[in-house]
C-alpha positions in Angstrom: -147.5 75.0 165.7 -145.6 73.1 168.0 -145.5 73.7 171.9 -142.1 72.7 173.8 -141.9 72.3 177.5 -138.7 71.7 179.6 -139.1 70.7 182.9 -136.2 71.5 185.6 -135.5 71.4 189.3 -134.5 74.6 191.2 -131.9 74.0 193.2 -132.8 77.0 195.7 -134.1 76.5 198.6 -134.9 73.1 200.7 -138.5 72.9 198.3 -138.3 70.9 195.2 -139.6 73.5 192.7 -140.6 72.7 189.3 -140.1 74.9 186.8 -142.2 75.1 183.0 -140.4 77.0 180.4 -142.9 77.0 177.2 -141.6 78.2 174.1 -143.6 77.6 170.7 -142.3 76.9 167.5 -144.2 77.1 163.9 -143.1 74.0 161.8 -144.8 71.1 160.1 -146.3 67.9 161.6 -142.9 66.0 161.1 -140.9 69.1 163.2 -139.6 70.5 160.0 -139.6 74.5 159.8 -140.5 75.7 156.0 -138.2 77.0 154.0 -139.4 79.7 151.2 -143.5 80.3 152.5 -144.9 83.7 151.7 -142.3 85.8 153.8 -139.8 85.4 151.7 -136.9 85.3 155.2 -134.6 83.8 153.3 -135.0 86.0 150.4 -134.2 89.5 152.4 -131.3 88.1 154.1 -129.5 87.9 150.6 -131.0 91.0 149.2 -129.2 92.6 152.5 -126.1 91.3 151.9 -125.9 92.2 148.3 -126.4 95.7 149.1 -123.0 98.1 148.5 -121.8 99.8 151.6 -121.9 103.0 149.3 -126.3 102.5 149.6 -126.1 101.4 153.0 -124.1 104.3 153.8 -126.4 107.5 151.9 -129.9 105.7 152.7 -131.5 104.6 155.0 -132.4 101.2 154.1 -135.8 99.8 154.9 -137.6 103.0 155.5 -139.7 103.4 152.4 -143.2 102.4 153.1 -144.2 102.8 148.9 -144.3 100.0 146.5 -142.7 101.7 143.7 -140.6 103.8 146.2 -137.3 103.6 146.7 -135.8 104.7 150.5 -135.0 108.3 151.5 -131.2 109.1 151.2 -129.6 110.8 154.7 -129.4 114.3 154.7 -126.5 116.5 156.3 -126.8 117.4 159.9 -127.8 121.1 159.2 -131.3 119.9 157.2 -132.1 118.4 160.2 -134.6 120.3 162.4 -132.9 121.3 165.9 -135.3 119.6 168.3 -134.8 116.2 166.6 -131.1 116.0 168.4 -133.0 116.5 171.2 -135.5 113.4 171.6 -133.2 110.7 173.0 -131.9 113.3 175.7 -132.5 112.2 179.6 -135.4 113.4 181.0 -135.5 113.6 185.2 -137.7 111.3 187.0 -140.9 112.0 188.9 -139.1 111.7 192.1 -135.6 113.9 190.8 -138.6 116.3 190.0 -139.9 115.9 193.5 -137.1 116.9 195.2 -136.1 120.0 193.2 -138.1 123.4 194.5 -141.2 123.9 192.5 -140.3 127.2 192.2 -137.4 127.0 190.7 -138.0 124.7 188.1 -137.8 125.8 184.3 -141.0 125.5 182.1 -140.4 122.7 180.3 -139.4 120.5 183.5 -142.3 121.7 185.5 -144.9 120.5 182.7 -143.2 117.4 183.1 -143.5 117.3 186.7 -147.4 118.2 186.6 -148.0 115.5 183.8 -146.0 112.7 185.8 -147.5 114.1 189.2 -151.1 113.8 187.7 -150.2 110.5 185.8 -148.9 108.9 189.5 -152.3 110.5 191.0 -154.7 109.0 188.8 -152.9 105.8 189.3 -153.3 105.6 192.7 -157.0 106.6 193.0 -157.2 103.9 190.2 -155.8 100.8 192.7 -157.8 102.4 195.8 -160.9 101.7 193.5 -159.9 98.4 192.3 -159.2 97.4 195.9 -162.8 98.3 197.4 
């Protein structure tokens, strides 16, 4: 392991201000990265290519966890369960939440409102303590 540092000047400001940018890099002694190793990188980059688009397109590739396995092929829409379309949907915000009426609020978004309320609470206390 290898550790790089680049050293520039910021130009903001009438400060000179130095700035570190580390990065690390795994390679040999001589600076030489391995090729082959236990990973196998280079391996799974041709294995992907190879695959047809016919696979590619009825399975989904690199979800089987087994050894013996072989990865689940994609199902039609309708053998889907509803709420699954459903999970990458916007939720509101604590303060959106905030500035609706309580009252009116359906059930799901007023749970969400008590948990985030609660959550922001707890916080708070939290930073008082640490502060004291």
């Amino acid at each position: 392991m290898k550790l790089v540092r680049l050293f520039g000047a910021s130009t903001s400001g009438s400060k000179d201000v130095v700035r570190v940018v580390c990065q690390r890099t795994f390679g040999t002694a001589s600076g030489k990265v391995k090729k082959g190793g236990k990973g196998g990188g280079a391996n799974d980059a041709s294995k992907a290519s190879s695959l047809g688009k016919e696979i590619k397109a009825s399975s989904v590739v690199g979800a089987n966890t087994l050894k013996d396995g072989s990865d689940p092929k994609i199902l039609p829409d309708s053998d889907y369960p509803d709420c699954l379309w459903h999970l990458l949907d916007k939720r509101p915000a604590l303060s959106e939440l905030r500035r609706k009426n309580v009252e009116t609020l359906p059930f799901e978004d007023l749970k969400r409102f008590v948990k985030l309320d609660t959550r922001a609470r707890i916080k708070e206390n939290n930073s008082i303590k640490a502060k004291n």
